[in-house]
ZALO-178060 format. One record per residue (C-alpha): residue number from 1; residue in three letters; z, y, x. Coordinates in Angstrom, 3 decimals, padded with zeros to 6 digits. Layout:
+-----+---------+----------+----------+----------+
! num ! residuo !       zz !       yy !       xx !
+-----+---------+----------+----------+----------+
! NUM !     ALA !        Z !        Y !        X !
...
+-----+---------+----------+----------+----------+
This chain:
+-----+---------+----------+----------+----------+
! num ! residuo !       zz !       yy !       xx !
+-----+---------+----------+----------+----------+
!   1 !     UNK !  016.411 !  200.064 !  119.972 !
!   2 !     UNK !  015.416 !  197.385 !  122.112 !
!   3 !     UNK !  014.617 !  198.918 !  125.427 !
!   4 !     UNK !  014.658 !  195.794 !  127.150 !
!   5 !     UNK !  011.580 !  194.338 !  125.116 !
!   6 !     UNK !  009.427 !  197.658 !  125.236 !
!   7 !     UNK !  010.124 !  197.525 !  128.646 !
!   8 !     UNK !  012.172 !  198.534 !  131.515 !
!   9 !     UNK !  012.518 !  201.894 !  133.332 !
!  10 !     UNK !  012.867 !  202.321 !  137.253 !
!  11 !     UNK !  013.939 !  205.381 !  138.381 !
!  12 !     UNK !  014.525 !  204.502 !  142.300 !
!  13 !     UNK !  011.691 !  202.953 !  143.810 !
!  14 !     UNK !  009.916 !  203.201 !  147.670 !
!  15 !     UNK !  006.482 !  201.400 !  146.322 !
!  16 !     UNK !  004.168 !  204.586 !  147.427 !
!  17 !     UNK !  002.661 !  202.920 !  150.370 !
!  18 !     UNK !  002.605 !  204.503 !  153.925 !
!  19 !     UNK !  005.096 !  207.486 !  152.847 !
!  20 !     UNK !  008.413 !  206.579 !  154.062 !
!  21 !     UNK !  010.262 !  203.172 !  154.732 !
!  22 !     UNK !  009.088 !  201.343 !  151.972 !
!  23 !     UNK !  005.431 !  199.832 !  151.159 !
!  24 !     UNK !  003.108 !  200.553 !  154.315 !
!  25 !     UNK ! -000.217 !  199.400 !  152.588 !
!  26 !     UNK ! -001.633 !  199.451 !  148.840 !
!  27 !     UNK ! -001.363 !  195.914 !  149.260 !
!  28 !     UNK !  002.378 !  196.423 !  149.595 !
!  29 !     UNK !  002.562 !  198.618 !  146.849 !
!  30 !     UNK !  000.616 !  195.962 !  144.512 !
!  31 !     UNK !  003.343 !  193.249 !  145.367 !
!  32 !     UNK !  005.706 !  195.445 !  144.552 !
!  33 !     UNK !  003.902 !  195.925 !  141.023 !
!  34 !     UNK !  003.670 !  192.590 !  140.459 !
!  35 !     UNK !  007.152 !  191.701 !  141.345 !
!  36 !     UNK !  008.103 !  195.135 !  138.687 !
!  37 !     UNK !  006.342 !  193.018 !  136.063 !
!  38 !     UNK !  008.342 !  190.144 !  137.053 !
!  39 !     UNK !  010.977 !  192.373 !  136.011 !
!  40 !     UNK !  009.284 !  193.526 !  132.956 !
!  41 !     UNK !  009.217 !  197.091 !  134.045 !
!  42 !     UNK !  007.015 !  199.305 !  132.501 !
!  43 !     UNK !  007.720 !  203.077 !  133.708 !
!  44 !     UNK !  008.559 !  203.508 !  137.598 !
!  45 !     UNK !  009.419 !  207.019 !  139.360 !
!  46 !     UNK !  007.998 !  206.531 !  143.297 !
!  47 !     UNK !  010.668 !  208.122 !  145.110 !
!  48 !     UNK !  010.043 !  208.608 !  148.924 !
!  49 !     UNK !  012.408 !  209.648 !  151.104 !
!  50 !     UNK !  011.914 !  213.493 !  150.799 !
!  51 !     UNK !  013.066 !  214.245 !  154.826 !
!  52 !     UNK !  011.908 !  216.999 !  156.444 !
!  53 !     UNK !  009.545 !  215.159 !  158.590 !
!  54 !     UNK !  008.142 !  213.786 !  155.290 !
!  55 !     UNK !  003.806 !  214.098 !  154.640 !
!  56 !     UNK !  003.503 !  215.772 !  152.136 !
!  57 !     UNK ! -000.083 !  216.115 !  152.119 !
!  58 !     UNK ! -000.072 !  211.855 !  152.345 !
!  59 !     UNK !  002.325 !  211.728 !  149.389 !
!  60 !     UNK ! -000.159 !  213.984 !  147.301 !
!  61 !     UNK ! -003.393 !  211.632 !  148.599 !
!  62 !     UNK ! -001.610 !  208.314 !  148.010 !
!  63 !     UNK ! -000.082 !  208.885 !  145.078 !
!  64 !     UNK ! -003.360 !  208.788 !  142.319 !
!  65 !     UNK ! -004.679 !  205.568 !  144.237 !
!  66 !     UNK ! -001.377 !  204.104 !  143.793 !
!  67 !     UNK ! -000.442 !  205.299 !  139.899 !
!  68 !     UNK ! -004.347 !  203.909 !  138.753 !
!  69 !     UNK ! -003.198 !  200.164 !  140.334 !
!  70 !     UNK ! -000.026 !  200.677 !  138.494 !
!  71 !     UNK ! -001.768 !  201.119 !  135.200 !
!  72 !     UNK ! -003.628 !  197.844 !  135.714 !
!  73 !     UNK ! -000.400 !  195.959 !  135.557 !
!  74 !     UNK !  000.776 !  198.145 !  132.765 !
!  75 !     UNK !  002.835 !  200.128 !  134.624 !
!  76 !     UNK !  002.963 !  204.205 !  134.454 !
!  77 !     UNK !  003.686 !  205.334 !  137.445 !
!  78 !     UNK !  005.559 !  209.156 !  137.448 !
!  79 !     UNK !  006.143 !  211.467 !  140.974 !
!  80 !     UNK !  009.719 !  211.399 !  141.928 !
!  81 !     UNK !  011.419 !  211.594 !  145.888 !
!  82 !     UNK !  014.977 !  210.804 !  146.986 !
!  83 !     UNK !  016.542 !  213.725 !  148.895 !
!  84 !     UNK !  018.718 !  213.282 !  151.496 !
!  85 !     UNK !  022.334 !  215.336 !  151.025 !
!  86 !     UNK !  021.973 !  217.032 !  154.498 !
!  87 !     UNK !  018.550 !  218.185 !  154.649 !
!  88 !     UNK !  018.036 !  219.159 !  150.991 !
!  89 !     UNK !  015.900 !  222.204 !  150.667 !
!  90 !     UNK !  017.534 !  225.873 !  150.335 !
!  91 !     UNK !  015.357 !  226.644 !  147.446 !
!  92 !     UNK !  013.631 !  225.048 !  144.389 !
!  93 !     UNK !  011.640 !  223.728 !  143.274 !
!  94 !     UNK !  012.215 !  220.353 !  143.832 !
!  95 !     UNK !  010.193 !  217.156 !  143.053 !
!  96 !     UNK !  011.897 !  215.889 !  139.807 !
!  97 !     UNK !  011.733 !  211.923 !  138.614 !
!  98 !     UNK !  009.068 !  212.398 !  136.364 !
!  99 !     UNK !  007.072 !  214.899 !  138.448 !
! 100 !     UNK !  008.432 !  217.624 !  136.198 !
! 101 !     UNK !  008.955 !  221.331 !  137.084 !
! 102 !     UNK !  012.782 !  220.521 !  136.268 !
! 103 !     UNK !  014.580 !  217.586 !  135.215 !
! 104 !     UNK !  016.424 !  215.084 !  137.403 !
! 105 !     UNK !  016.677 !  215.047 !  141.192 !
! 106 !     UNK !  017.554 !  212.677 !  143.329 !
! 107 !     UNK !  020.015 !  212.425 !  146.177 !
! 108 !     UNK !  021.757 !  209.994 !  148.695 !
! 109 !     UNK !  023.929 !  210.167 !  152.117 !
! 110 !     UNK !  023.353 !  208.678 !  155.039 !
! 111 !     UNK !  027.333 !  209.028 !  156.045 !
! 112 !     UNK !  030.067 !  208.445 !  153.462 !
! 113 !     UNK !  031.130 !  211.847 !  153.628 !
! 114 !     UNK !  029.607 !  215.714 !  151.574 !
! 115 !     UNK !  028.623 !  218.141 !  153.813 !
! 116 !     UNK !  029.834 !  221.268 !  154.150 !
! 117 !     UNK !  029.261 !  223.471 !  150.800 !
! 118 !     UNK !  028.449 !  220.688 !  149.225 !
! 119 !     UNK !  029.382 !  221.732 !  146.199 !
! 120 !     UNK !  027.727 !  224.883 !  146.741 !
! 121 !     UNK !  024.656 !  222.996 !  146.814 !
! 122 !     UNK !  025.371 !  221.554 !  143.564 !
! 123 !     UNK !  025.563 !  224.476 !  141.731 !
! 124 !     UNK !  022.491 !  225.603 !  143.284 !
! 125 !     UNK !  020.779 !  222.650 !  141.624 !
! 126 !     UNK !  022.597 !  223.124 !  138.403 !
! 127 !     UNK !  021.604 !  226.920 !  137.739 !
! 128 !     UNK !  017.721 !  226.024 !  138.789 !
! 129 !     UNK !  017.959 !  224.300 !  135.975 !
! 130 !     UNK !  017.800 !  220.822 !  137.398 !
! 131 !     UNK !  020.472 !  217.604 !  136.939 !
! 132 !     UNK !  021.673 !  215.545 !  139.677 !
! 133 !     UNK !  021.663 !  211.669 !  140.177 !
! 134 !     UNK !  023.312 !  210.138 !  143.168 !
! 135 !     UNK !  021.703 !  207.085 !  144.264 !
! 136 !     UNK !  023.519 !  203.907 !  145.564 !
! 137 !     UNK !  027.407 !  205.645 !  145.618 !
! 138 !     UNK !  028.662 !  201.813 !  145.717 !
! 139 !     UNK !  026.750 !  201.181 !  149.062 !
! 140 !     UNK !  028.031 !  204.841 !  150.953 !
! 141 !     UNK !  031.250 !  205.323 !  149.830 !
! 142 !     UNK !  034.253 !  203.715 !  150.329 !
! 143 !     UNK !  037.221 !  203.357 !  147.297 !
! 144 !     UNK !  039.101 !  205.676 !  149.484 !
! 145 !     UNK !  036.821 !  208.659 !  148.269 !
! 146 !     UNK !  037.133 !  208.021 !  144.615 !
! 147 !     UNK !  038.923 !  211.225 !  143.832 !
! 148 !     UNK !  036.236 !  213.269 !  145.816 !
! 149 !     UNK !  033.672 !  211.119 !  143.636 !
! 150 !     UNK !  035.692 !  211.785 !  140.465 !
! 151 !     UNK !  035.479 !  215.825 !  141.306 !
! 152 !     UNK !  031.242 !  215.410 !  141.738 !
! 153 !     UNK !  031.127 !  213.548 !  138.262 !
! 154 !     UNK !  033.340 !  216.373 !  136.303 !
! 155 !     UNK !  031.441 !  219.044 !  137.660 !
! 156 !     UNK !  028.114 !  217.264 !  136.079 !
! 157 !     UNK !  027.265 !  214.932 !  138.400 !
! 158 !     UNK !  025.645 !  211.548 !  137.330 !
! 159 !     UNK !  025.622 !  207.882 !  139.897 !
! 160 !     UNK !  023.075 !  205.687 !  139.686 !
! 161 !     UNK !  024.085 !  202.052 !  141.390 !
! 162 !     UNK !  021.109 !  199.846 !  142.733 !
! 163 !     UNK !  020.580 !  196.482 !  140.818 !
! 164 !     UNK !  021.161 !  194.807 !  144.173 !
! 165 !     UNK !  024.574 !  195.529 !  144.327 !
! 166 !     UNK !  025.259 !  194.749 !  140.741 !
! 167 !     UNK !  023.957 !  191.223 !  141.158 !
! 168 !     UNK !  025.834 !  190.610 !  144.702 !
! 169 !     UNK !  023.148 !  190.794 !  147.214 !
! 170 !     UNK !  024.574 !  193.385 !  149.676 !
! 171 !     UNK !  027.865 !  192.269 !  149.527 !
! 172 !     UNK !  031.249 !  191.989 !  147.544 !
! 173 !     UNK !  032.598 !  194.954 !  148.085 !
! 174 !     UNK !  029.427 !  196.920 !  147.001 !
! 175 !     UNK !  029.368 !  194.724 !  143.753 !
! 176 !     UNK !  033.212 !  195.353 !  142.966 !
! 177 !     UNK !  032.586 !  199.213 !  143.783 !
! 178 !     UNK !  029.515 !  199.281 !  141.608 !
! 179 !     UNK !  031.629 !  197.580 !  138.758 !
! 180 !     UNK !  034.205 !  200.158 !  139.360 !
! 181 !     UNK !  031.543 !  203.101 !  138.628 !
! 182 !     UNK !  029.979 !  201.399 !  135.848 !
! 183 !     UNK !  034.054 !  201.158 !  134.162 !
! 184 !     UNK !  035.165 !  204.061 !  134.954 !
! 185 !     UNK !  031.906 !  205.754 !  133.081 !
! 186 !     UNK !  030.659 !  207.378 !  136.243 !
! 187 !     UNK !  027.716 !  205.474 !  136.335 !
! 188 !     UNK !  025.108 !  205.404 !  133.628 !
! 189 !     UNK !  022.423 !  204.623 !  135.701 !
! 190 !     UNK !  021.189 !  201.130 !  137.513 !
! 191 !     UNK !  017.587 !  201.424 !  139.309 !
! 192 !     UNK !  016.034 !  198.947 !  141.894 !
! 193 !     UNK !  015.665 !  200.719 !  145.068 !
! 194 !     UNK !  013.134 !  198.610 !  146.203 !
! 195 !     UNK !  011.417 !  199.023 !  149.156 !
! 196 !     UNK !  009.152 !  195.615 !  149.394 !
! 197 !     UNK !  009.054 !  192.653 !  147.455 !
! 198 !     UNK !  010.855 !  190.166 !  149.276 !
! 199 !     UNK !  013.933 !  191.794 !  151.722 !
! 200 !     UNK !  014.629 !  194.381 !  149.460 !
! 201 !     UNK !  013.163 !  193.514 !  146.164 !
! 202 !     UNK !  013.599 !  195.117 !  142.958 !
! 203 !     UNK !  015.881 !  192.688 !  141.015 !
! 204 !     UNK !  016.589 !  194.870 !  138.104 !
! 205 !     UNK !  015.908 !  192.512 !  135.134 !
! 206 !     UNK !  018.497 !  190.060 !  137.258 !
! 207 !     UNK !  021.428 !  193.241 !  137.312 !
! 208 !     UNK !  021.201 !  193.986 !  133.294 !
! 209 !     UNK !  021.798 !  190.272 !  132.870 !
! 210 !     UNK !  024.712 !  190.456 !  134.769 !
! 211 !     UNK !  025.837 !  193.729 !  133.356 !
! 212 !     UNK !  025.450 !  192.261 !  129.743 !
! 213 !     UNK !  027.047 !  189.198 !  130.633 !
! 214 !     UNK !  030.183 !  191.010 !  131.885 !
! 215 !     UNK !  030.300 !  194.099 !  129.414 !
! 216 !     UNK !  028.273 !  192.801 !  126.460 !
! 217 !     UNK !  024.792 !  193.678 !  125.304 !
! 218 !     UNK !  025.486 !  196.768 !  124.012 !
! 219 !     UNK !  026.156 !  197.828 !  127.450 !
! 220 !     UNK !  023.240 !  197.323 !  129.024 !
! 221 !     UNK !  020.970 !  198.639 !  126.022 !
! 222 !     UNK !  023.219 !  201.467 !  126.991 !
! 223 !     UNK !  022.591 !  202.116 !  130.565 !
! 224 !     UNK !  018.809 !  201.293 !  129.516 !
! 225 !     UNK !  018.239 !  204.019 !  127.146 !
! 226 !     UNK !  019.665 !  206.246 !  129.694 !
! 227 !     UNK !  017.289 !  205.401 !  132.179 !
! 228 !     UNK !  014.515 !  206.182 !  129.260 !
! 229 !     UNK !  015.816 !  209.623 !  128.449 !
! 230 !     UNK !  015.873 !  210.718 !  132.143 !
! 231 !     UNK !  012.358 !  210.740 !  131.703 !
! 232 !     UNK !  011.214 !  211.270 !  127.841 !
! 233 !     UNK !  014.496 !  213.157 !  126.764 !
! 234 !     UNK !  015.816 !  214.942 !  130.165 !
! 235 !     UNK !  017.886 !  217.005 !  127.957 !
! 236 !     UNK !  020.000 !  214.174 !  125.909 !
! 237 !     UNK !  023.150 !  213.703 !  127.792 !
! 238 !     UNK !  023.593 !  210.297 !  129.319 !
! 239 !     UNK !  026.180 !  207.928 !  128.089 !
! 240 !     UNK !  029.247 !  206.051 !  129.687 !
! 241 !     UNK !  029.163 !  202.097 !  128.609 !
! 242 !     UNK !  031.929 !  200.436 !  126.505 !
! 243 !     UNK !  034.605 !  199.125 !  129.008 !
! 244 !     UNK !  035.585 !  196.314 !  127.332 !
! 245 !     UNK !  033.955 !  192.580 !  128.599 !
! 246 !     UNK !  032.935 !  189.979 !  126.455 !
! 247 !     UNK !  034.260 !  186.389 !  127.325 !
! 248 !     UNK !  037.849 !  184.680 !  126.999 !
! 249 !     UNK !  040.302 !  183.428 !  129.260 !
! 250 !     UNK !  042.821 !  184.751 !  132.287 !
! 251 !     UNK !  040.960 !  188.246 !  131.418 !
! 252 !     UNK !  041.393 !  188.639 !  127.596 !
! 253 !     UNK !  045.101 !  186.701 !  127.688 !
! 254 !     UNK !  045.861 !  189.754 !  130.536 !
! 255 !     UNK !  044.410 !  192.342 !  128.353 !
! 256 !     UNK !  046.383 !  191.329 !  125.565 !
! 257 !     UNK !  049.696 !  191.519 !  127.156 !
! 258 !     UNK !  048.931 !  194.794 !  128.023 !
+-----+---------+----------+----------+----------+
């Protein structure tokens, strides 16, 4: 299946204007749709920052005005939030990408560190009956903290890298640690995390180019169709790409030796 020409998912995206740090405006939010086409998206989750301080009530309002501009760039836009690690809610339920009763949820750290009981926390999500996606692991953690990242991912945790750092833009060592997740299978998942369309743009067509120009098309088809089924098949399990890069030189004569 080519996922690429039906069209793109985003499941990490601040374009729900005058919620959190992203779009302010609608007219943000439609720049930010028109850059998504750019990117031939076609299916975006809005995910706020879900923060205690949060409006709710704003989020609800907002959110029809924005999905009904969305549709007139052929885009279907789905309820979602980013929760933050240290003031996640004691209790479900919990505003799932898709804007399902269950399904995904999303979280990221401010610090490169888990907070107490984290893994407590974990569990709690995993017997509501929800998954768990960390968002942007390359940009908050340090290679020092693999092994701690290693223990999330075998207890059923799932990464998601931003297509930023895939293609570079926030720095080297976020690219090489993004690369790192993607090979070691811990990441299955790439989504923009844009917040406008200009500092922080969305860049996601750009980052499977790179990823199928480094690990081969099959590859990114792969970390596509996961991105699909966190929406239309929640329950398919996600899958790790294929490790080995396309191209010949220092690499391959290296890997042959080995």
């Amino acid at each position: 299946m080519n996922i690429a020409a039906e069209g793109l998912y985003d499941l990490h995206n601040h374009l729900l204007f005058g919620v959190d740090d992203g779009a302010e405006k609608l007219e943000d939010t439609e720049a930010m749709l028109q850059d998504a086409v750019k990117n031939n998206i076609k299916v975006i989750a809005a995910t706020p920052h879900m923060l205690p301080r949060t409006d709710m009530q704003k989020y609800e309002a907002n959110f029809p005005e924005a999905a009904a501009l969305a549709e007139k760039y052929g885009i279907k836009l789905l309820r979602g939030g980013e929760y933050n690690a240290r003031s996640f809610p004691p209790e479900p339920p919990y505003i799932a990408l898709g804007g399902g009763e269950q399904g995904a949820v999303l979280m990221d750290f401010r610090l490169p560190s888990f907070p107490p009981e984290f893994q407590l926390c974990v569990d709690n999500i995993f017997n509501a009956g929800y998954s768990l996606i960390i968002a942007h692991p390359e940009r908050t953690f340090p290679e020092s903290m693999l092994p701690d990242l290693e223990r999330l991912f075998d207890s059923g945790v799932v990464y998601q890298v931003t297509a930023g750092s895939v293609v570079g833009k926030f720095g080297r060592e976020p690219q090489r640690m993004a690369f790192k997740l993607l090979e070691k299978g811990w990441a299955k998942l790439v989504a923009s995390d844009a917040h406008d369309d200009s500092k922080r743009p969305s860049l996601l067509l750009e980052a499977y180019n790179v990823i199928e120009k480094r690990y081969g098309a099959e590859a990114a088809a792969i970390l596509q169709n996961n991105a699909r089924n966190v929406i239309e098949e929640p329950s398919a399990p996600l899958q790790p790409i294929p490790v080995k890069r396309h191209g010949g030189g220092l690499f391959n004569w290296l890997f042959k030796r080995g």
